[in-house]
C-alpha angles and dihedrals in degrees: 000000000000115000101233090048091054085047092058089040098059089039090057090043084056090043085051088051102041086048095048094047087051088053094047088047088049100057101047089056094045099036143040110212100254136094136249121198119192118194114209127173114219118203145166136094135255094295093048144005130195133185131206131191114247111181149315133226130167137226142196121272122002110247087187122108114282101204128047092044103165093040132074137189105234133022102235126194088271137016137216107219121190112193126191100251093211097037097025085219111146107248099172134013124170125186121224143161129215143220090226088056095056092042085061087075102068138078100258088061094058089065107021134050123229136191118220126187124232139181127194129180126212127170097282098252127241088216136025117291135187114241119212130196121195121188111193123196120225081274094071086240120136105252103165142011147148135198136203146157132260123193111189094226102057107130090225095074108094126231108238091166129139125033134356131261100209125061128252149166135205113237098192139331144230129262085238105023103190096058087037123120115250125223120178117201109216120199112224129192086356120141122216082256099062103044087118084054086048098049093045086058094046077055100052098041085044085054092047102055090042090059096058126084129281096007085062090059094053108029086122079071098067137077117204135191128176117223118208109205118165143236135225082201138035111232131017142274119276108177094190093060092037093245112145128171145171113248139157098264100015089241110184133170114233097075106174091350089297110138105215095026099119108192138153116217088194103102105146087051086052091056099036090059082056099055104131097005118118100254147144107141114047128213103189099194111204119210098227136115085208115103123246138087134162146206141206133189115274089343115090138301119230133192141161119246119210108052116094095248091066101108091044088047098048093044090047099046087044076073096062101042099034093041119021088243114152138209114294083193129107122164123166099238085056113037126132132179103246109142115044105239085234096049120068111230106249078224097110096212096063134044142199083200095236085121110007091153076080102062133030102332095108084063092054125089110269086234091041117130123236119235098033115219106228105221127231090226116072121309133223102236093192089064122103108221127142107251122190117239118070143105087054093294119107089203136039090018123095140193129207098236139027085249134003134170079258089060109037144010087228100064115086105208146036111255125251099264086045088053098052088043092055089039093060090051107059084040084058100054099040108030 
């Protein structure tokens, strides 16, 4: 090697060390390591949207990133902001979407008001702090928030502290365990009886998203449990069909009318299963042969289990709610107007076009043309191009590949732009 070259590069190994101690530093003087989960309800319809502030408990050790505090690696629909009380400075900040955001988009918002509930978890703080939420339109404007101060000694944050209640397993550990990324596996709709079914599931969906890239190159960077919550009933709900049953997180398809959209509102219960569990990302897996799943940003994942699709669907809606990706699909019976045609989608796999310097166009060929014309003979499908149909619009929405794991369960891998998104983000949360 040449020997100014090995000079920069242990200078910028120093610079790496001296930056990651100061993070580490950072945090203990700013943090305890604990967690603090706050529970909010957001509600409101189309016209307007509020949010209060339900409770606050607090748990043992924090599973969220140490370093990086005031950054994060996607926009999101919405953001957690934690501000110094006494400094103002901005010591943590997370990025999330909600089910009650993306309700707002159809018809029944625009005449009923609905309540959603919500639960975000921040380092539990060593002073008071001031904790924002934004909420943002799909016109990446600001529409609701709500701001209000935590002091970590309030007697009405509960102690949550010590061993779990409900049961788990770890399914495998990082290299490095305390900088790893935690994923915790939920049963759904899974009697005490079926706990084997649901940890052969946990295995091949385990198996599934480690065999995608680049989640295959770094899997010594997550850690993995497996919760086994029961359920009073085998299955899950599906309205349209009048099934109802009683299940741990009261899981049903037919989420906004929408036949195959499998959700749990239950999002206090989902966290409340966790309490004391190592977790940051959830995988919610539902006991049903009937197709349909969802995921939201920095929420939960959810996925049936027994369709044959499983292992296509758990690995795709990890994309949504790992890295921010959205859907690559569009179909006419489905589409919705999501994206203004005038206003480029903070998702970073899909385009209007109003700013694509910001997105893949540095993978792209200088002379490439844009947008690309998809032929009717065969397509590279390793070739970045910028493809129109995605985000749920046929038209005035484009995608970064002919096919890709975000636009169809045929498809085995992520594309190329996905890949690098995904990348950047482990390396977020770990480096």
């Amino acid at each position: 090697m040449n020997r100014n070259i090995f000079h920069r590069c242990l200078l910028a190994m120093a610079a790496l060390t001296v930056a990651v101690a100061a993070d580490a530093q950072e945090f203990s003087e700013l943090f305890r390591d604990s967690t603090l989960r706050i529970d909010y309800i957001f509600g409101g319809n189309a016209s307007e949207q509020h949010i209060y502030l339900d409770k606050m408990s607090m748990t043992s050790r924090w599973h969220g990133k140490r370093s990086r505090m005031d950054e994060v690696p996607m926009e999101g629909n919405g953001q957690v902001i934690v501000r110094s009380a006494s400094t103002g400075k901005v010591i943590y900040r997370n990025s999330f979407s909600t089910l009650f955001q993306e309700w707002l988009a159809y018809p029944e918002a625009l005449n009923t008001s609905r309540s959603f509930e919500n639960v975000f978890l921040i380092p539990m703080p060593k002073d008071s702090v001031s904790v924002s939420i934004e909420l943002r339109n799909n016109r990446r404007e600001k529409v609701a928030g709500m701001t209000h101060i935590v002091d970590p000694d309030d007697i009405m944050i509960r102690d949550f502290s010590g061993t779990a209640t409900v049961p788990y397993s770890v399914v495998s550990s990082a290299t490095d365990k305390d900088k790893g990324i935690d994923i915790a596996f939920v049963a759904e709709g899974y009697g005490k009886d079926e706990m084997d079914v649901f940890r052969s599931h946990v295995t091949e969906a385990v198996e599934a998203l480690f065999a995608h890239e680049p989640f295959k190159s770094d899997k010594d960077r997550f850690n993995i449990v497996a919760v086994m919550a029961e359920s009073e009933d085998s299955g899950t709900s599906e309205p349209s069909k009048k099934i109802w049953r009683q299940t741990a997180l009261g899981s049903h398809f037919d989420t906004f009318y929408s036949e195959r959209y499998l959700t749990t509102l239950n999002i206090k219960r989902l966290h409340d299963i966790l309490t004391g569990i190592p977790y940051e990302h959830i995988i919610i897996l539902v006991n049903t042969s009937s197709y349909g799943g969802g995921g939201i940003l920095n929420s939960y994942n959810l996925s049936m289990t027994k369709h044959r699709l499983y292992s296509q669907v758990v690995v795709h809606e990890f994309g949504h709610s790992f890295a921010g990706l959205a859907d690559e699909y569009a179909y006419e019976q489905e589409e919705i107007p999501m994206y203004p045609a005038d206003v480029e989608p903070w998702e970073k796999n899909i385009t209007t076009l109003i700013d694509f310097n910001s997105k893949w166009r540095d993978m792209m060929d200088d002379d490439a043309v844009v947008p690309s014309v998809l032929s009717k003979k065969a397509v590279d499908e390793n070739k970045t191009g910028v493809y129109e149909g995605a985000g749920y619009s046929l038209r005035g929405v484009y995608r970064p590949a002919p096919d890709c794991r975000m636009r169809s369960n045929e498809h085995g891998e992520f594309c190329r732009v996905c890949q690098r998104i995904i990348k950047e983000v482990i390396d977020f949360y770990t480096e």
